[in-house]
Each structure stands twice: as structure tokens, then as C-alpha cells.
Residue, then its C-alpha position, 0 to 999 in steps of 0.5 A: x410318392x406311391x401314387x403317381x399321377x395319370x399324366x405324369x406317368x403318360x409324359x414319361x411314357x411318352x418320353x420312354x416309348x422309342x426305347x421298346x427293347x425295355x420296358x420302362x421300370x417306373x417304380x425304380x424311377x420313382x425310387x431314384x427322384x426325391x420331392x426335393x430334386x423334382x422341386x428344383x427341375x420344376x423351379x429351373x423350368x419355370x425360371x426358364x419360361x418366364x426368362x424367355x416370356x419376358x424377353x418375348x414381351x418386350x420385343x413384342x412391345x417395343x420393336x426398336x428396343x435394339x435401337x436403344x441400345x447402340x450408343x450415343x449418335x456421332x457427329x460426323x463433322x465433330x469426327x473429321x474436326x477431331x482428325x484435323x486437330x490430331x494431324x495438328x499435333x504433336x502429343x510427344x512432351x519428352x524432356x528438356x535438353x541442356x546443350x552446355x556440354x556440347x560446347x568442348x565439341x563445338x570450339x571451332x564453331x564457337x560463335x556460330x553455336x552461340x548464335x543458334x542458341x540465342x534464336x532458339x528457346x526450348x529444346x526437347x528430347x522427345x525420342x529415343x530409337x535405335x541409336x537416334x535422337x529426336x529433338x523438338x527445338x521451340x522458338x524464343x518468339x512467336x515469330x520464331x521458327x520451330x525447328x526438329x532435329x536428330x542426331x545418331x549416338x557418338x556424334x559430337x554434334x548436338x545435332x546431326x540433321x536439323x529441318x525447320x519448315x517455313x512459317x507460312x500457314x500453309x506450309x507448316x509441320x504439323x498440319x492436314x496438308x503436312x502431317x509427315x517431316x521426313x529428313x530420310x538419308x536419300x542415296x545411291x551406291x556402285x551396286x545399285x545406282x538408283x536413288x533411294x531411301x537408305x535411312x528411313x526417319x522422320x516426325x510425324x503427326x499424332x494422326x499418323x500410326x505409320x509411314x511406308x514407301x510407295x512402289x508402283x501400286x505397294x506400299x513397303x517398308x511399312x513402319x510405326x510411328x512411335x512418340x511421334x517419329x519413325x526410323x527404318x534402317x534396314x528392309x528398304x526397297x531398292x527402289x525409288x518411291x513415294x513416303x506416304x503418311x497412314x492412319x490406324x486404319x492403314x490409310x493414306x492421308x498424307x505423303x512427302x516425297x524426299x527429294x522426289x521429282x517435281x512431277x510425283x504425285x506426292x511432291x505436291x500439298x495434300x489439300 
């Protein structure tokens, strides 16, 4: 460690030069560093380099090697297939519903509650949001009509609103051209007289993430869509407008006007 080598001692000074107020005290230096210390200094360095080497070489060698690493190709018409079956579902199992004990409730109705549950096979619960249950009511036969239901909390009915859609292919809940069942509380009052979506609530598709209503170019009363329904009691535009379907991305790909007028843009099918 006494003999410094002429380089060495030229690249400090080098290094040292800009500090001219003090002259650079070489043997305090040399007394401070231990072979071991400068061992590990050169050891990193070199790993360093060669790191650097190395990734130099292999992007010099192989100019697409960043194509390699983006993943596997992706059919865009396996996607689209993909979010056609998605707005075809309803992903939402829940639970079966027996509705023996709604039958005290039903006396008066005795006869007509038989028949219904002699057309109707499965019921299923497959939500439950604030103070409402969703129903999923399966036909017996396939020729049968699947119905969806709900019904708020206390009601001694079994189901306070029930919808069953047509059975024609065209027109079935859910598909591309339907992917949104709203059975929303449509009204007005003395305040404001204009017909409007008082209770927001409905089934939606498994493609749908959230429905919200169309006014003039906004959309409002933005609401998830949660095991497959959605409900909103409170936030609604005092407006009319357009209930429209969104997808994760936040876009339209679907809308039902509940009790819109015939000439809405969203009354007609979504191709």
C-alpha cells in the first residue's frame, strides 16, 4: 500500500483538481481505503459494465427482442364472441326460494298463487340491496318464460314487481340487443309534474358494470351494477331521460327507456 501506482494517483488528481483551495493529502487517503474496500469498489464496477455489456449485446443483436416480450396475440373476433356471450349471461347463481310461507299472505288469492307455481319451476334469490329482493324465476319447460322479480322488505307479497320478457329470440333478456330489464318506478308529483325515474332498479347483463340515465348530452345517476341488478333511490334527475347500459370502460352499449316515448332514440333495439 506504500507504492501507489502512477495512474492511479494521475486519476485521483484528476478527480481532485477542481478542489484547488486544498491540496489533496494522498497518504491520509491511502491510510483510510483497505485492499478489501477497493476489492469490492472494483468488483461492483466491473458487474456493472458487464450488466450494461450485455444488455447493450442483446439489443444490438436482436432489434425486435421488445416484441418478444408483449404477450400472446389476441384475436379480435374471439374478444367481440367473448362480449357477446357476457351480454348473454347472467353469472348471478343465488339461492333457491321456497314460497310455502307466502301462502297465509296469499288467502284471498289462494287459487291464482297455485296456478303461478304450477307454471313456474326454480325460484332464485340472487340479491339483496337496500330493502329489495331480486328474484330469477325459471320455467318448468323450455317453452316456459323466465321471469325476474323484486319485492322491498315487509311486503307480504312474494313479489311486488314481476316482468317476464317475450320469448321470441329477438326480443330476449339477456342478450346484445337487450342486455338491461329495468322495472324502475316511473312517476310524477304536484312539485314537479314531469315524468321521471323515481326508483331506479332493474337486471342487467354480466357485461353491463353500470347503468345511468341520459339527459340531453349527460349521463346522471351513474349506478353499479352488482350480482347483476342495480337499484337507486335517491340522487335521480328531476327530469325525464334515457336508462342506458355502460361497460367497464364507461361505455354505452345498450338502453331501454322505461316507459320512453315511442319516438326515443333508446326505445328502439340495440342491433
Amino acid at each position: 500500500m506504500n507504492d501507489r501506482d502512477p495512474a492511479f494517483t494521475g486519476s485521483l488528481d484528476r478527480l481532485a483538481a477542481p478542489a484547488a483551495h486544498k491540496e489533496p493529502d494522498w497518504h491520509d487517503v491511502m491510510a483510510r481505503a483497505s485492499a478489501r474496500g477497493r476489492r469490492v469498489a472494483v468488483a461492483a464496477a466491473l458487474a456493472l459494465a458487464a450488466a450494461l455489456i450485455v444488455l447493450t449485446s442483446a439489443l444490438a443483436v436482436d432489434r425486435n427482442l421488445w416484441h418478444s416480450l408483449v404477450g400472446t396475440s389476441v384475436d379480435k373476433a374471439e374478444l367481440a364472441k367473448e362480449n357477446r356471450k357476457a351480454l348473454m349471461r347472467i353469472g348471478a347463481r343465488g339461492k333457491h326460494v321456497d314460497l310455502a310461507r307466502h301462502r297465509v299472505h296469499m288467502a284471498r288469492r289462494a287459487a291464482r298463487f297455485d296456478r303461478m307455481l304450477r307454471n313456474y319451476g326454480n325460484i332464485r334469490l340472487i340479491a339483496h340491496r337496500e330493502g329489495t329482493s331480486f328474484y330469477v324465476i325459471e320455467p318448468k319447460t323450455p317453452a316456459g318464460q323466465r321471469c325476474f322479480a323484486a319485492s322491498r322488505d315487509g311486503n307480504p307479497q312474494p313479489f311486488g314487481t314481476i316482468a317476464c320478457p317475450s320469448k321470441e329470440e329477438a326480443d330476449v333478456f339477456p342478450s346484445p340487443r337487450y342486455p338491461i330489464l329495468d322495472i324502475s318506478s316511473i312517476g310524477a308529483d304536484r312539485e314537479n309534474p314531469s315524468m321521471r325515474v323515481l326508483a331506479l332498479k332493474g337486471f342487467a347483463a354480466d357485461a353491463v358494470k353500470s347503468v345511468g340515465i341520459r339527459v340531453g348530452g349527460r349521463i346522471e345517476a351513474e349506478t353499479p351494477v352488482i350480482n347483476n341488478v342495480y337499484i337507486r333511490t335517491s340522487g335521480l334527475p328531476t327530469a325525464g331521460g334515457d336508462l342506458v347500459a355502460l361497460d367497464e370502460n364507461g361505455d354505452v352499449i345498450g338502453c331501454a327507456g322505461p316507459q320512453a316515448s315511442p319516438s326515443s332514440g333508446c326505445s328502439a333495439p340495440r342491433d
